[in-house]
C-alpha positions in Angstrom: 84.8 153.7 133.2 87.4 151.4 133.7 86.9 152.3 137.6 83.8 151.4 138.1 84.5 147.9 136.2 87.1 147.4 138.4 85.3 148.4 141.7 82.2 146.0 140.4 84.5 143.4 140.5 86.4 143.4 143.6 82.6 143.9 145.4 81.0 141.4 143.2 77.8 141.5 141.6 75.2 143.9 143.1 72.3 142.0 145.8 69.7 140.8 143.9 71.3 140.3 140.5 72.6 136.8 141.0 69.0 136.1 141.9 67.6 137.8 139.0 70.0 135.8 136.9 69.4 132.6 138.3 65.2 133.2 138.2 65.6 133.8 134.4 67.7 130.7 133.9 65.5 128.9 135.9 62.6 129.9 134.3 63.8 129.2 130.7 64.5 125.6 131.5 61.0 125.0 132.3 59.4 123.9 135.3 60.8 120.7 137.3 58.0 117.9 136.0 59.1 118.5 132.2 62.8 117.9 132.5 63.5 114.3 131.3 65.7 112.8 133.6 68.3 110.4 132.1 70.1 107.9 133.2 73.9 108.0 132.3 75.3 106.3 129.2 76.7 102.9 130.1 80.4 102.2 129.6 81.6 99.1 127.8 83.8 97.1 129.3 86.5 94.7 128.1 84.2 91.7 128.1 81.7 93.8 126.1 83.9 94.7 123.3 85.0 90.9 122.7 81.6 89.8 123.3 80.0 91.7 120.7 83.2 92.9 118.6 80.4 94.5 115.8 82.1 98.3 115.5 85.7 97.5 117.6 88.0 100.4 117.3 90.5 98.1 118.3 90.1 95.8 115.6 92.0 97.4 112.2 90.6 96.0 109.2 92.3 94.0 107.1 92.3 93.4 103.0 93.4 89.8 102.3 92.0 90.0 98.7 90.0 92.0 95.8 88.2 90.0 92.7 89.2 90.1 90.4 92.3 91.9 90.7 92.5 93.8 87.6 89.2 95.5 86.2 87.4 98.1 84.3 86.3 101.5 85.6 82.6 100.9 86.3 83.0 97.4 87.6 82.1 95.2 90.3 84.7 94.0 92.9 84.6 91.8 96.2 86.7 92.8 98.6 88.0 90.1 101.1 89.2 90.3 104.9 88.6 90.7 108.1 87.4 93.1 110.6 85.1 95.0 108.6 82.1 95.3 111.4 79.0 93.3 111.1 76.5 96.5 110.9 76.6 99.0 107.4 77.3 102.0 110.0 80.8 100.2 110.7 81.8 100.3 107.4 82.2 104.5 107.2 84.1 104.4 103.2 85.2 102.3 100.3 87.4 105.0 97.8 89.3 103.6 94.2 92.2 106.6 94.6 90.7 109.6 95.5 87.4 108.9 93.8 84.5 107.3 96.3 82.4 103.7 95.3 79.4 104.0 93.3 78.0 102.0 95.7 79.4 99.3 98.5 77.4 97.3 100.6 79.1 95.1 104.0 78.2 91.7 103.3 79.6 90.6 106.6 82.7 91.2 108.3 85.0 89.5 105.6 83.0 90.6 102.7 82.8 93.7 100.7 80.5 94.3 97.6 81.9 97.7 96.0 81.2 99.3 92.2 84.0 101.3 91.3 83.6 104.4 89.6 83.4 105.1 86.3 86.1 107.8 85.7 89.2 106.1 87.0 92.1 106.0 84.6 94.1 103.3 83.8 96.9 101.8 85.9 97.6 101.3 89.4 94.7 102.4 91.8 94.4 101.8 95.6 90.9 100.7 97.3 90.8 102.2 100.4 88.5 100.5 102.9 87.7 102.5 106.4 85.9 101.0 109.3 85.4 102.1 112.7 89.0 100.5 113.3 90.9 102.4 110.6 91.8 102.4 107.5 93.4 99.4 105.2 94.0 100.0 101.3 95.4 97.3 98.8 96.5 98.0 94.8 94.5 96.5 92.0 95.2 97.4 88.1 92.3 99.4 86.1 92.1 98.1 83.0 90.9 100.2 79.7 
């Protein structure tokens, strides 16, 4: 057996059967007139990115502050900075410890609106904040 594997490939595959093959493929890719034909994805440029800076990897977010600064489990916060995107889908997660917001919503790209969960423990908690930049987490005190 192992022969004749060995003898099929030193003579290759047998006439016909790479035509066989390539029929079948053909065929299950349907006919020419029903293939879409795309055009390829555009690369951004330099001058892109800083014109329209919505979802910048290159720009790391930044926490500058959280109101208030000390609150209960369940409460609403505001978290203040920069870089957090201008679109919702460049804001990927707002976490109290391990534990993910209620809810957040990206008021801007200085402004976070965030309801922290209701099973946090007291003491010191970070908010982690992760955009399309990174990731940027700052302390605040849960209260009981």
């Amino acid at each position: 057996m192992r022969l004749l594997i060995l003898l099929f490939i030193l003579m290759g595959p047998l006439p016909g059967f790479d035509h066989l093959w390539m029929t079948e493929a053909k065929a299950q890719s349907g006919p020419a007139s029903q293939m879409a034909t795309t055009e390829p994805p555009s690369v951004s440029s330099d001058e892109t990115i800083k014109a329209d800076p919505v979802c910048d990897p290159s720009r790391r977010p930044k926490i500058t502050k959280i109101e208030p600064d000390e609150f209960q489990a369940g409460a609403k916060v505001v978290i203040i900075g920069e870089n957090f995107g201008q679109k919702k889908e460049c804001l990927h997660t707002v976490t109290f410890g391990y534990e993910n917001a209620k809810e957040f919503t990206l008021k801007g790209n200085e402004r976070i609106e965030a309801t922290a969960p209701d099973n946090l423990s007291p003491g010191m908690v970070f908010v982690n904040v992760e955009t399309g930049g990174g990731s940027v987490r700052s302390a605040v005190l849960i209260k009981k």
